[in-house]
N, CA, C and O atoms as a GROMACS GRO file, in nm:
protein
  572
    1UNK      N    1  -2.112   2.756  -1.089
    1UNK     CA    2  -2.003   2.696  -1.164
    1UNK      C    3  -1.881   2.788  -1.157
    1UNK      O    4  -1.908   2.904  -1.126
    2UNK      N    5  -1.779   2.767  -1.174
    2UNK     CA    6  -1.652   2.826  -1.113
    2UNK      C    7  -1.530   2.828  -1.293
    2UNK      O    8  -1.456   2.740  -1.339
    3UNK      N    9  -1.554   2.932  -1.330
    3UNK     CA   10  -1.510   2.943  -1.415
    3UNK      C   11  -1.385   3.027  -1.390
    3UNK      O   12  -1.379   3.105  -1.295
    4UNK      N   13  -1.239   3.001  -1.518
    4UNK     CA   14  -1.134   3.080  -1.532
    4UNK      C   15  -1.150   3.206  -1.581
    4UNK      O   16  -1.266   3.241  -1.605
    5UNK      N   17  -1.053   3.288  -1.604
    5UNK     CA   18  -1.063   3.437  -1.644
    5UNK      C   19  -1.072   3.438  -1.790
    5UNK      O   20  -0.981   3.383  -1.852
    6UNK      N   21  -1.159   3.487  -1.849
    6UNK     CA   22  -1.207   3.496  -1.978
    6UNK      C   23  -1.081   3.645  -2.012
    6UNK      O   24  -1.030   3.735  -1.945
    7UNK      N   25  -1.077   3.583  -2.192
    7UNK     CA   26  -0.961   3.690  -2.223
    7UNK      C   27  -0.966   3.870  -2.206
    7UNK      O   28  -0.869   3.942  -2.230
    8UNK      N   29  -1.092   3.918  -2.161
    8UNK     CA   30  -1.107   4.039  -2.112
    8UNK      C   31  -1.058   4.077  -1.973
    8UNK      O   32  -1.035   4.185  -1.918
    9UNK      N   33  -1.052   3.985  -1.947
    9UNK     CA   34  -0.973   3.994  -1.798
    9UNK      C   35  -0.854   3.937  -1.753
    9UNK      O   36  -0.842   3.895  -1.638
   10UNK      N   37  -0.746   3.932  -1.856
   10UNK     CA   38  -0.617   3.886  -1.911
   10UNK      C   39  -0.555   3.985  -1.940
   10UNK      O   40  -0.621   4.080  -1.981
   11UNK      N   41  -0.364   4.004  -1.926
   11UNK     CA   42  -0.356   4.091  -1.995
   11UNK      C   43  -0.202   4.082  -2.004
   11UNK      O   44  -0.177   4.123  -1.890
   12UNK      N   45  -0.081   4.059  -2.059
   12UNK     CA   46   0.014   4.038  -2.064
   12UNK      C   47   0.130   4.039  -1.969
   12UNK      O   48   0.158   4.141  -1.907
   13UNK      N   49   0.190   3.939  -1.958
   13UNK     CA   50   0.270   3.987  -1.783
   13UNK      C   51   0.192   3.943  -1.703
   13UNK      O   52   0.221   3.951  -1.583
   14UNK      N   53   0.059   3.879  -1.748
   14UNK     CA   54   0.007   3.801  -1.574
   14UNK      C   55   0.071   3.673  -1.566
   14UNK      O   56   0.085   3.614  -1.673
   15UNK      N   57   0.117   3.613  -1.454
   15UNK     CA   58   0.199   3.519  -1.443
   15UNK      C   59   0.099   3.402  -1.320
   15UNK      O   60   0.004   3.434  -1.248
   16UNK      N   61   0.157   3.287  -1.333
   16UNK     CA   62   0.105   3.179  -1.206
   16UNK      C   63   0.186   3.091  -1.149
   16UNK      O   64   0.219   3.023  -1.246
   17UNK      N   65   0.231   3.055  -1.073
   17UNK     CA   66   0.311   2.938  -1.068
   17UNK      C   67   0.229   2.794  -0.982
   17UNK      O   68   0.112   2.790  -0.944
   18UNK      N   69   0.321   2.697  -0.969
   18UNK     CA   70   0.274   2.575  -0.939
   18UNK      C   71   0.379   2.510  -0.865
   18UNK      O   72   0.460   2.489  -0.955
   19UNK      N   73   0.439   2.458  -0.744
   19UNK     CA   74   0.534   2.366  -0.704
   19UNK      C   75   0.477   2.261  -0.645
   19UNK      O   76   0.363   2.240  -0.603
   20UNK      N   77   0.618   2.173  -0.654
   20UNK     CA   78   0.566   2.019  -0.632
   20UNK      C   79   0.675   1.916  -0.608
   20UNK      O   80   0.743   1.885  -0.705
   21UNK      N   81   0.696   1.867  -0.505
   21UNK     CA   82   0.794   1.773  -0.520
   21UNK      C   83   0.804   1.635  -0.536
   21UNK      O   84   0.763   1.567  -0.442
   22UNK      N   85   0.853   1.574  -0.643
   22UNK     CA   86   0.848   1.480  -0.727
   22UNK      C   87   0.891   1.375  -0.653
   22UNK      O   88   1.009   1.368  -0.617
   23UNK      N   89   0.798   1.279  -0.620
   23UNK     CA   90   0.827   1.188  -0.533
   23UNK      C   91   0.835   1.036  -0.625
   23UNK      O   92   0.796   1.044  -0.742
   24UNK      N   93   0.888   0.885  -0.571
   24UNK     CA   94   0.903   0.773  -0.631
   24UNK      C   95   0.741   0.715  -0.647
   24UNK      O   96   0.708   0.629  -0.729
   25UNK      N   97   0.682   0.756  -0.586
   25UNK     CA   98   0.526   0.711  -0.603
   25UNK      C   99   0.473   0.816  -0.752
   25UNK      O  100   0.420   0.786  -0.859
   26UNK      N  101   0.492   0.872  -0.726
   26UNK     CA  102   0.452   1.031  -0.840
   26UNK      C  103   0.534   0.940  -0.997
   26UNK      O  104   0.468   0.875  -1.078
   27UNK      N  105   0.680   0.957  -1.004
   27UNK     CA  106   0.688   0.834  -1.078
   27UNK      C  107   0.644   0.702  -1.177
   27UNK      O  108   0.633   0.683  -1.298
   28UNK      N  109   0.619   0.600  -1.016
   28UNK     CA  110   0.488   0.475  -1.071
   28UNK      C  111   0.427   0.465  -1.143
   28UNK      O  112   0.433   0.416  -1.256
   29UNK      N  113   0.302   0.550  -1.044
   29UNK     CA  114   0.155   0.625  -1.098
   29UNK      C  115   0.183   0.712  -1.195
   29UNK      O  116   0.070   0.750  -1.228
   30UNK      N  117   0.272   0.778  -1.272
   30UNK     CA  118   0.273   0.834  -1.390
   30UNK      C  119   0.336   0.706  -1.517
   30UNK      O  120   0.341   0.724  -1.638
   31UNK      N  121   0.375   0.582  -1.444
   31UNK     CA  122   0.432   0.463  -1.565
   31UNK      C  123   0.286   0.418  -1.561
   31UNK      O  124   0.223   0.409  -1.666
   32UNK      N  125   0.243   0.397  -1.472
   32UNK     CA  126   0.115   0.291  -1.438
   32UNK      C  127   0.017   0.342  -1.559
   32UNK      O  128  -0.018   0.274  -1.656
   33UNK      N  129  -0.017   0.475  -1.531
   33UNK     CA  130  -0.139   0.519  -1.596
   33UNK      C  131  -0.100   0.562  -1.781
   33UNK      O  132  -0.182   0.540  -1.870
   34UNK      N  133   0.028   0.621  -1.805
   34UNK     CA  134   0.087   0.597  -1.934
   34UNK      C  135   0.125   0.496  -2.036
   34UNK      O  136   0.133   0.492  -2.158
   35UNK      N  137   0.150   0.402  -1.917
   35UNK     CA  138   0.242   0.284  -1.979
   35UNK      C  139   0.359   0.278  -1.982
   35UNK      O  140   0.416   0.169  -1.972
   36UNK      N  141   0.441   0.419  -2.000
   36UNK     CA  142   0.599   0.412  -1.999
   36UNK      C  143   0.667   0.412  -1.883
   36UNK      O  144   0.687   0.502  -1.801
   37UNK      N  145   0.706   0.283  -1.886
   37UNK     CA  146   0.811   0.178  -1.816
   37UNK      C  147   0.932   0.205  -1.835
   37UNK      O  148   1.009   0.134  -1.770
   38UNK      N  149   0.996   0.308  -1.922
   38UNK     CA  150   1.138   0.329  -1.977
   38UNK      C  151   1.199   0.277  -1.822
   38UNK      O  152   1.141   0.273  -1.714
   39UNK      N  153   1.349   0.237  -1.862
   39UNK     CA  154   1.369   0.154  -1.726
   39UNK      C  155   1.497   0.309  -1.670
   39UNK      O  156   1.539   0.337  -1.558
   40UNK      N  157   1.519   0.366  -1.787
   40UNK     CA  158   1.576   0.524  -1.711
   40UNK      C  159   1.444   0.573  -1.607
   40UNK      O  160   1.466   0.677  -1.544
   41UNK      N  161   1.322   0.511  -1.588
   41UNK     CA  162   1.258   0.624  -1.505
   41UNK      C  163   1.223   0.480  -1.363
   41UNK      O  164   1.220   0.500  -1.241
   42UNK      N  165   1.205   0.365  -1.423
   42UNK     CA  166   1.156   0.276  -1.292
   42UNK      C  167   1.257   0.162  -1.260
   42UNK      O  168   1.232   0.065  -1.189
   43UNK      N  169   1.398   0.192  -1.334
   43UNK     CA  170   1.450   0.052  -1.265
   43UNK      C  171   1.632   0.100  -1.261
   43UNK      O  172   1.713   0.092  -1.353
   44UNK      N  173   1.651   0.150  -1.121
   44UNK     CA  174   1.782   0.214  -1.083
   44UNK      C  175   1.920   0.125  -1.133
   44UNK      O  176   2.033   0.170  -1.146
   45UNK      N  177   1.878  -0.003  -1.154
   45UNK     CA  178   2.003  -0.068  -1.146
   45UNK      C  179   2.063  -0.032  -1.329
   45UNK      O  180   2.183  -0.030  -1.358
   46UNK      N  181   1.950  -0.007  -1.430
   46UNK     CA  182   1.965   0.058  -1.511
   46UNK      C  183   1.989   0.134  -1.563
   46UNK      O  184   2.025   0.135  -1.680
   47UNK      N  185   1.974   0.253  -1.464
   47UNK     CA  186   1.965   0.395  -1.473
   47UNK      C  187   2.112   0.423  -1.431
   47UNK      O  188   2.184   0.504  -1.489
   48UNK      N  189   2.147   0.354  -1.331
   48UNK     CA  190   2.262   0.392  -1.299
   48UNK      C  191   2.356   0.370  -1.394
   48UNK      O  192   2.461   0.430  -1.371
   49UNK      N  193   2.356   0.294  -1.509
   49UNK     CA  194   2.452   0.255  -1.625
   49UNK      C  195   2.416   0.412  -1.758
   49UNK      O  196   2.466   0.411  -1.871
   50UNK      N  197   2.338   0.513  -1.714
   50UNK     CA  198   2.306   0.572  -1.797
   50UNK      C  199   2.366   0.697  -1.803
   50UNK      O  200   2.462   0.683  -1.728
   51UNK      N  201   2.369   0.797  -1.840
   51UNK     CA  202   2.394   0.941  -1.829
   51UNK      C  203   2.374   1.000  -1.708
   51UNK      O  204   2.467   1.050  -1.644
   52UNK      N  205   2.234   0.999  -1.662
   52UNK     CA  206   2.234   1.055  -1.553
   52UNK      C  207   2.244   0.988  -1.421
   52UNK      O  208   2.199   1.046  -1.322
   53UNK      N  209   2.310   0.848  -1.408
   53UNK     CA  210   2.364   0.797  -1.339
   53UNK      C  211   2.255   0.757  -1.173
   53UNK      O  212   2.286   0.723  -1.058
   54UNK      N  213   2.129   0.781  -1.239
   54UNK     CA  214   2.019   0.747  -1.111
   54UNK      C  215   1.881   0.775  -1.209
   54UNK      O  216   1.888   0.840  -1.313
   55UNK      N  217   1.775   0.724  -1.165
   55UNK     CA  218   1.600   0.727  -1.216
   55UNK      C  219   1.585   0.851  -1.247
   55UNK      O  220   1.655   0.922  -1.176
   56UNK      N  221   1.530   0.901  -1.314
   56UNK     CA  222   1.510   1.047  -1.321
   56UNK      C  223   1.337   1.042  -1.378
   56UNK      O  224   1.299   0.946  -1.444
   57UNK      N  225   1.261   1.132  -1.349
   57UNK     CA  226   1.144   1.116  -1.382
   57UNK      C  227   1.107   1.211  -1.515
   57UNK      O  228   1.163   1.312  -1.558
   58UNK      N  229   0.978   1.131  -1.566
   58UNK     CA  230   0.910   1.154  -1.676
   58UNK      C  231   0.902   1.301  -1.756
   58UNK      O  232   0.840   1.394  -1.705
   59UNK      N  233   0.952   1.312  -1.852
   59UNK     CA  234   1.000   1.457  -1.864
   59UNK      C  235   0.795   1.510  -1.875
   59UNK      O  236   0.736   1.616  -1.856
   60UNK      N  237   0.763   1.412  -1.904
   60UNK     CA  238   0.594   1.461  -1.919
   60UNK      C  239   0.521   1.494  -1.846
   60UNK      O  240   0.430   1.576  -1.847
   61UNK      N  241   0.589   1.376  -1.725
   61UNK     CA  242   0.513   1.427  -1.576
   61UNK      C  243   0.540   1.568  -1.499
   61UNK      O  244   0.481   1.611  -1.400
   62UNK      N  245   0.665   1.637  -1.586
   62UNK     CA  246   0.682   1.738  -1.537
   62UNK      C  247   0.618   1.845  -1.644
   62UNK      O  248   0.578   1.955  -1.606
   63UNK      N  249   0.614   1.822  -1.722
   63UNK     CA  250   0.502   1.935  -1.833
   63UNK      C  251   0.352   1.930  -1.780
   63UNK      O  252   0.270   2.021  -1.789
   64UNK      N  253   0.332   1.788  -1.716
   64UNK     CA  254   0.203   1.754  -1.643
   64UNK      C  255   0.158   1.936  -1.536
   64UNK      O  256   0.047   1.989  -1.534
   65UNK      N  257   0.246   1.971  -1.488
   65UNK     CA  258   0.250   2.102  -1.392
   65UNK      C  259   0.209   2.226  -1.449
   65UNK      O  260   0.155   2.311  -1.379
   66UNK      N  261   0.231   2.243  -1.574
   66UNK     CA  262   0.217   2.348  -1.640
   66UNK      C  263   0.038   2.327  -1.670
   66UNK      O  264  -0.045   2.415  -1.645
   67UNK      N  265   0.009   2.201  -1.724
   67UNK     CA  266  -0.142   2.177  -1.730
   67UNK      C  267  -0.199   2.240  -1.576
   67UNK      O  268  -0.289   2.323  -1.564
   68UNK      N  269  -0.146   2.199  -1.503
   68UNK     CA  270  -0.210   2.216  -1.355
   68UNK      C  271  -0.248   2.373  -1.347
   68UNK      O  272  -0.361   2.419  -1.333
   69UNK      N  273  -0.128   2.444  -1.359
   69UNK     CA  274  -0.162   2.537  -1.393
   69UNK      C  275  -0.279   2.669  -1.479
   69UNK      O  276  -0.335   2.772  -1.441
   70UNK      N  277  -0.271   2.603  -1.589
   70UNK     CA  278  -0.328   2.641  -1.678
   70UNK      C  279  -0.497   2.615  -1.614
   70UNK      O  280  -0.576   2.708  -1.595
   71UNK      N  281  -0.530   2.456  -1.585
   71UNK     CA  282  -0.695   2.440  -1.551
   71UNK      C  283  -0.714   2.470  -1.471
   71UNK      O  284  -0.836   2.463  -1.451
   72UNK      N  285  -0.634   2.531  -1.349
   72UNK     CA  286  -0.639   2.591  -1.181
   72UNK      C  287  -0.643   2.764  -1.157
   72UNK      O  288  -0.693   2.848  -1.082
   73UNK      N  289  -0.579   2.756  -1.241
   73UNK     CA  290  -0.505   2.945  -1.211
   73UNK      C  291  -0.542   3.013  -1.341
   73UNK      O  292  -0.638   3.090  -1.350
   74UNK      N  293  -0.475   2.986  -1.425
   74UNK     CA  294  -0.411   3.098  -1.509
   74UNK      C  295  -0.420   3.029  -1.639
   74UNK      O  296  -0.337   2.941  -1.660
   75UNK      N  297  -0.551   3.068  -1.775
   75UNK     CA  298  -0.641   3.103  -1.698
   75UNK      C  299  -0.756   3.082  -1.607
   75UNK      O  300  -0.844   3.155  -1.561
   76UNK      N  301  -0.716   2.926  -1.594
   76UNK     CA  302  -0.790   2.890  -1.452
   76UNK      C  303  -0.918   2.791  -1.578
   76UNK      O  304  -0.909   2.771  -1.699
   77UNK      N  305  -1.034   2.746  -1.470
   77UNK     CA  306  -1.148   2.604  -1.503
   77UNK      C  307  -1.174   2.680  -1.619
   77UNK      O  308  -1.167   2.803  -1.619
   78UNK      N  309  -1.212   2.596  -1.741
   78UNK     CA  310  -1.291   2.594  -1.853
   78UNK      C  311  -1.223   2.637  -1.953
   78UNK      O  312  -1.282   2.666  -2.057
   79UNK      N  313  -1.086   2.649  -1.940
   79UNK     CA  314  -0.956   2.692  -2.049
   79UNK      C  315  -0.908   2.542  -2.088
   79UNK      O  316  -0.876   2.437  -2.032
   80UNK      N  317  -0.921   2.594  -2.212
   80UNK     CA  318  -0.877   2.499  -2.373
   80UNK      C  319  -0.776   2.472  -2.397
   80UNK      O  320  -0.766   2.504  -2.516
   81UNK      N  321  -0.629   2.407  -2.346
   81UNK     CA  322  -0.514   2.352  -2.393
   81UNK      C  323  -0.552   2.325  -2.535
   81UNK      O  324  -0.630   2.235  -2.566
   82UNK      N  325  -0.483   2.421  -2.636
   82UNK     CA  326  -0.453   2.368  -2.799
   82UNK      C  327  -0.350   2.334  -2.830
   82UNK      O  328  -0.340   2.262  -2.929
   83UNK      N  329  -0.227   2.375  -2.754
   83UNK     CA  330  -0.082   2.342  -2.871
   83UNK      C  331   0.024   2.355  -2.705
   83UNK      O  332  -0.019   2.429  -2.616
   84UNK      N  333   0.138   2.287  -2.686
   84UNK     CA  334   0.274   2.260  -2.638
   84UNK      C  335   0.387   2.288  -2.768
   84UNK      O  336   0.390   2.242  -2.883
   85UNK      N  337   0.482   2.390  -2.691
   85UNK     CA  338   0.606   2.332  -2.753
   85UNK      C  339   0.727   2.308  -2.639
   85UNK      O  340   0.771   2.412  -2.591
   86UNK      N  341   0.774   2.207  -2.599
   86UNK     CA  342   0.880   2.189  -2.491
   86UNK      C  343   0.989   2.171  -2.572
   86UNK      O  344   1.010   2.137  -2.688
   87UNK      N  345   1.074   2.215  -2.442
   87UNK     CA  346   1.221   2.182  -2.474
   87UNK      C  347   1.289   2.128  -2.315
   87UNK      O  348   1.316   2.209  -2.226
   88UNK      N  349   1.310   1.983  -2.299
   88UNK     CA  350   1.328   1.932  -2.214
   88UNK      C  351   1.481   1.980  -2.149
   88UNK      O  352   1.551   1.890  -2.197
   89UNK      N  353   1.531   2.026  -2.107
   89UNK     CA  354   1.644   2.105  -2.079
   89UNK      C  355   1.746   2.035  -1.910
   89UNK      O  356   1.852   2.085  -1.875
   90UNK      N  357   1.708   1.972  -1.869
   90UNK     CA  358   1.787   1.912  -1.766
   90UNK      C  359   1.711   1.802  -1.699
   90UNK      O  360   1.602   1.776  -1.749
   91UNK      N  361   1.757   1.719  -1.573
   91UNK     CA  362   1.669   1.582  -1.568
   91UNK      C  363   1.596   1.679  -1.421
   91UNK      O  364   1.608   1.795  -1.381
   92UNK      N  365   1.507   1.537  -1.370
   92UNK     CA  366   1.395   1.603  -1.238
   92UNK      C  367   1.452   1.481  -1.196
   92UNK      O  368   1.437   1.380  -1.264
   93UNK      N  369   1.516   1.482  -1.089
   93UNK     CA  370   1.519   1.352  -0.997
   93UNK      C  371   1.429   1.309  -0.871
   93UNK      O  372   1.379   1.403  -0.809
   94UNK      N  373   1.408   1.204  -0.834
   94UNK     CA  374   1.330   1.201  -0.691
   94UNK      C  375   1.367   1.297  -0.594
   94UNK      O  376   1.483   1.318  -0.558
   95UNK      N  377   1.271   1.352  -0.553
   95UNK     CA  378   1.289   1.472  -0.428
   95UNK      C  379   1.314   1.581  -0.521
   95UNK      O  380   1.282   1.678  -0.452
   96UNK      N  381   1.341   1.615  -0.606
   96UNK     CA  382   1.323   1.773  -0.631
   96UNK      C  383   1.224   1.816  -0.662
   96UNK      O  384   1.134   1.760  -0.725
   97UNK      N  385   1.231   1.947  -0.613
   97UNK     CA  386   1.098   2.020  -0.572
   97UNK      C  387   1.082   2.167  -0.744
   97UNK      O  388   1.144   2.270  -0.769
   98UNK      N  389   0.988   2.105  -0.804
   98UNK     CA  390   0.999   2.126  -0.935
   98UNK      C  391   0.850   2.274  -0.960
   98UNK      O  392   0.728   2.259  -0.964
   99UNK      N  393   0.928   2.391  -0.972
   99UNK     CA  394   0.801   2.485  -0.988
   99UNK      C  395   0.817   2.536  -1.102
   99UNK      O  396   0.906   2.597  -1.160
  100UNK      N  397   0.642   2.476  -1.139
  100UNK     CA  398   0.608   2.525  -1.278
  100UNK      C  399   0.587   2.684  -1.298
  100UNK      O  400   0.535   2.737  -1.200
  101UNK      N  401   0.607   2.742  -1.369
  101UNK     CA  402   0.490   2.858  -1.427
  101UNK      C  403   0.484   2.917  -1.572
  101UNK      O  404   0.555   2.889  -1.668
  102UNK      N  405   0.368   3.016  -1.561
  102UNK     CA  406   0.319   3.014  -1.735
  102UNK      C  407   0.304   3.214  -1.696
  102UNK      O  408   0.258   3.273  -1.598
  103UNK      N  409   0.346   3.247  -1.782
  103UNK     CA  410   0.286   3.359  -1.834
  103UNK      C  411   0.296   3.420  -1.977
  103UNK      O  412   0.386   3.418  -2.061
  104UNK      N  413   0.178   3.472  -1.977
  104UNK     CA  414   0.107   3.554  -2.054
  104UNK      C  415   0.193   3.624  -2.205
  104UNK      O  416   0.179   3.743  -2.178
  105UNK      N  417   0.232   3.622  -2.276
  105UNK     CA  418   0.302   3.656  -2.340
  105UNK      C  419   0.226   3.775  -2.470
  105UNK      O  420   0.277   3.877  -2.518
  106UNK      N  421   0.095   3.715  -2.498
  106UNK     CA  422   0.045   3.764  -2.635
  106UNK      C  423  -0.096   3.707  -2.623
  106UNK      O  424  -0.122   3.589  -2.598
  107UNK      N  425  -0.208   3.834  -2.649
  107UNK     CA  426  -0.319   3.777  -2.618
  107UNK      C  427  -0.350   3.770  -2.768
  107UNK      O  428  -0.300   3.837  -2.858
  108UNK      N  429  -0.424   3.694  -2.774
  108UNK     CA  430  -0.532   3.728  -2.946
  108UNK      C  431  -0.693   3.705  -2.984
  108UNK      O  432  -0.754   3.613  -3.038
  109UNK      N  433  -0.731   3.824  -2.934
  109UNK     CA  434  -0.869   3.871  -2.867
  109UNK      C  435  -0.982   3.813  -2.963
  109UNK      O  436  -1.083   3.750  -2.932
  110UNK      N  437  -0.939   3.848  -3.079
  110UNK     CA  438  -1.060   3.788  -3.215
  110UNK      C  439  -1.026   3.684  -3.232
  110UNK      O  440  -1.090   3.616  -3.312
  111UNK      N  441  -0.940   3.640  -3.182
  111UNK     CA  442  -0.979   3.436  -3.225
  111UNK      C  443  -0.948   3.387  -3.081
  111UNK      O  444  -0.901   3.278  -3.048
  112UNK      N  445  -0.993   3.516  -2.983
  112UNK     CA  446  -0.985   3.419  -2.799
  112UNK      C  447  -0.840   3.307  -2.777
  112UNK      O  448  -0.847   3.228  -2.683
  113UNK      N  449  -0.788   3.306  -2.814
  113UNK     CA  450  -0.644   3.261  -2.807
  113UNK      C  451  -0.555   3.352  -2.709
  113UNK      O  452  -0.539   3.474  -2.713
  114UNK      N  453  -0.494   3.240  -2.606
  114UNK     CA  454  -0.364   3.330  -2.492
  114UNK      C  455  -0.276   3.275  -2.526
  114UNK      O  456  -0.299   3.154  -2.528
  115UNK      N  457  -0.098   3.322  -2.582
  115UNK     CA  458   0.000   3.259  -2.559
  115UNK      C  459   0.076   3.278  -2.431
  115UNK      O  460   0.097   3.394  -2.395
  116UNK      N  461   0.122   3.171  -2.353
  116UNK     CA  462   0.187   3.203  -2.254
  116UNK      C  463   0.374   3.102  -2.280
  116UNK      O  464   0.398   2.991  -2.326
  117UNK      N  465   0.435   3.177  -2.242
  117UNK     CA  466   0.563   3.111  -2.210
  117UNK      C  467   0.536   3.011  -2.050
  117UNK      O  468   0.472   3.030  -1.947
  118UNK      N  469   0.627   2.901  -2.102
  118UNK     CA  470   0.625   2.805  -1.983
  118UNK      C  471   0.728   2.747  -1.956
  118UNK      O  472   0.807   2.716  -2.045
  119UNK      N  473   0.752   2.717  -1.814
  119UNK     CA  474   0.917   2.670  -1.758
  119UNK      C  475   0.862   2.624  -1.627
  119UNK      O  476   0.762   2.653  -1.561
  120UNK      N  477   0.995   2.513  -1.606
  120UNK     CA  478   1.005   2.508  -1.491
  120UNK      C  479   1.131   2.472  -1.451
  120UNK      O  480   1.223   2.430  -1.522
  121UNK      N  481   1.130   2.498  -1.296
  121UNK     CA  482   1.274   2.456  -1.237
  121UNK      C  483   1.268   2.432  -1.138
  121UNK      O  484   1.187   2.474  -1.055
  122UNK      N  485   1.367   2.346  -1.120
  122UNK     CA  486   1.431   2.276  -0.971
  122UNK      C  487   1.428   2.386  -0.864
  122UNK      O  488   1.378   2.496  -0.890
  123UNK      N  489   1.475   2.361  -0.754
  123UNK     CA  490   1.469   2.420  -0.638
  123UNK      C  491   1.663   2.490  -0.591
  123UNK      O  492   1.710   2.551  -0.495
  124UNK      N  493   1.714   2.441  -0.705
  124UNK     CA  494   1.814   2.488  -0.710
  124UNK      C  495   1.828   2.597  -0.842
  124UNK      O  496   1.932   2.634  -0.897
  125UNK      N  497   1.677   2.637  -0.878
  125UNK     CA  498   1.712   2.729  -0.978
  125UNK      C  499   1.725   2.725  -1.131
  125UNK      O  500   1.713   2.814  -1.215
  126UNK      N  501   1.757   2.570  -1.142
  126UNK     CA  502   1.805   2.498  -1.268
  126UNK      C  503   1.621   2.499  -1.339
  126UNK      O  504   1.514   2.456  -1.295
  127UNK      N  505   1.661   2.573  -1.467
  127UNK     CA  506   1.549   2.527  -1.576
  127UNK      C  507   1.572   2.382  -1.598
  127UNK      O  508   1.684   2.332  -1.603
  128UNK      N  509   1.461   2.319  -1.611
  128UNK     CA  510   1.418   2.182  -1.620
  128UNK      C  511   1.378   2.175  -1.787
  128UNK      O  512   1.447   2.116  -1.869
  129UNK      N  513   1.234   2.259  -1.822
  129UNK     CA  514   1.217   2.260  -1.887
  129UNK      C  515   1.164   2.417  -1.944
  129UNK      O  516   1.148   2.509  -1.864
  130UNK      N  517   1.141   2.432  -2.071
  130UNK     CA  518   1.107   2.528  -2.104
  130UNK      C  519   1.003   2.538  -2.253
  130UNK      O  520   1.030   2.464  -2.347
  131UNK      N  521   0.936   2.594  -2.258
  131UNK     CA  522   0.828   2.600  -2.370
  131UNK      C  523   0.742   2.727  -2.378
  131UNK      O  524   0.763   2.839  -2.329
  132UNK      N  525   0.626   2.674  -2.463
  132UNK     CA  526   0.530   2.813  -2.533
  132UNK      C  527   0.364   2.693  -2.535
  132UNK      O  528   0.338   2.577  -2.568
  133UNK      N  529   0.296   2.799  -2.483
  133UNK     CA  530   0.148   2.711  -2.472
  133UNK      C  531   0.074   2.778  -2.532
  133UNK      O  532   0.107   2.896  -2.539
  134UNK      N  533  -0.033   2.744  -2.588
  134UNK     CA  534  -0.132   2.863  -2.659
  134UNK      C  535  -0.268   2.795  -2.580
  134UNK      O  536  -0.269   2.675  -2.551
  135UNK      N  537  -0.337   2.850  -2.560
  135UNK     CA  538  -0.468   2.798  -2.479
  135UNK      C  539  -0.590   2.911  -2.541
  135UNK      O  540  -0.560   3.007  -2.612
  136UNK      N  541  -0.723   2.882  -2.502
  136UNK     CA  542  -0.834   2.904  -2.488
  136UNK      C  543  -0.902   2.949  -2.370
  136UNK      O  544  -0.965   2.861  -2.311
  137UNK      N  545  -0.904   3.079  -2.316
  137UNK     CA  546  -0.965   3.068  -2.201
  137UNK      C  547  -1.127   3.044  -2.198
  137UNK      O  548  -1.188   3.046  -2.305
  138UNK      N  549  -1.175   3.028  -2.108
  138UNK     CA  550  -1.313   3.070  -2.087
  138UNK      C  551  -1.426   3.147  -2.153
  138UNK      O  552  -1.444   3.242  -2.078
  139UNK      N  553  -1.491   3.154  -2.230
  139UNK     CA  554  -1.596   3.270  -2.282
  139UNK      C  555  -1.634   3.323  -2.149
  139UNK      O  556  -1.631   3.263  -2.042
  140UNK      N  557  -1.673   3.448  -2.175
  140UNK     CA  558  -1.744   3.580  -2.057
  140UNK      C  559  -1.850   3.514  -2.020
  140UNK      O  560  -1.916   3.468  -2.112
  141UNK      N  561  -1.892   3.493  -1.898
  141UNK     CA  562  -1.984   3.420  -1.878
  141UNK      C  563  -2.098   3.525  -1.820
  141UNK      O  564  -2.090   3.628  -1.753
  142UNK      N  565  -2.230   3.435  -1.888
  142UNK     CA  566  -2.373   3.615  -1.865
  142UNK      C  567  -2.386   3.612  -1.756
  142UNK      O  568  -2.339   3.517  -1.692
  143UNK      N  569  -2.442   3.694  -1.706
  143UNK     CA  570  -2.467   3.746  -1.586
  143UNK      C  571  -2.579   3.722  -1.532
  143UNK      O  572  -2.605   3.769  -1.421
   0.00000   0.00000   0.00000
């Protein structure tokens, strides 16, 4: 079984990242399986009457990355998502290439709790979004 890094093997300043570029299918399949249809994310002729003047995608589907993170890497399979706080900070349009990452901020060893800071940004640099995750890693697994 392929387990993440249990909090003994954590340690502040470890960092992970994740990129991805946000395609009109990525989109869909994120209305399809949610339900949200907002017509700012699936219907241009709408969008274009709006602020950001074209579709812009799911501010969730892009917090979606930071999860990726977290059950892949850092601290990787069998880590406990407990708490999000975002702050949605600019739009993700089709084709931008959106990299997540999380690090480590504050461990808290007697109640196995990791806080990590989380962001991501465009490929031009631009924070997208930004937040604080608290997770659960893994228990030490016996030997």
């Amino acid at each position: 079984m392929i387990t993440g890094k249990s909090i003994d093997q954590l340690k502040v300043g470890d960092s992970a990242s994740f990129a991805k570029t946000v395609s009109e299918s990525d989109i869909y399949l994120y209305a399809g399986i949610t339900g949200d249809f907002n017509p700012a994310h699936v219907n241009e002729t709408y969008a274009k009457g709006t602020f950001f003047k074209t579709r812009i995608a799911h501010g969730m589907l892009t917090a979606g990355f930071i999860s990726a993170i977290l059950a892949n890497q850092l601290p990787g399979p069998g880590t406990i998502y407990l708490k999000q706080e975002l702050s949605f900070i600019a739009p993700v349009h089709i084709g931008d290439t959106i990299t997540a990452g999380v690090e480590i901020i504050e461990l808290i060893a007697d109640k196995n709790r990791v806080r990590l800071k989380t962001t991501c940004n465009n490929q031009d640099g631009v924070v997208v979004l930004s937040g604080e995750a608290m997770v659960m890693p893994p228990k030490t697994q016996p030997k």
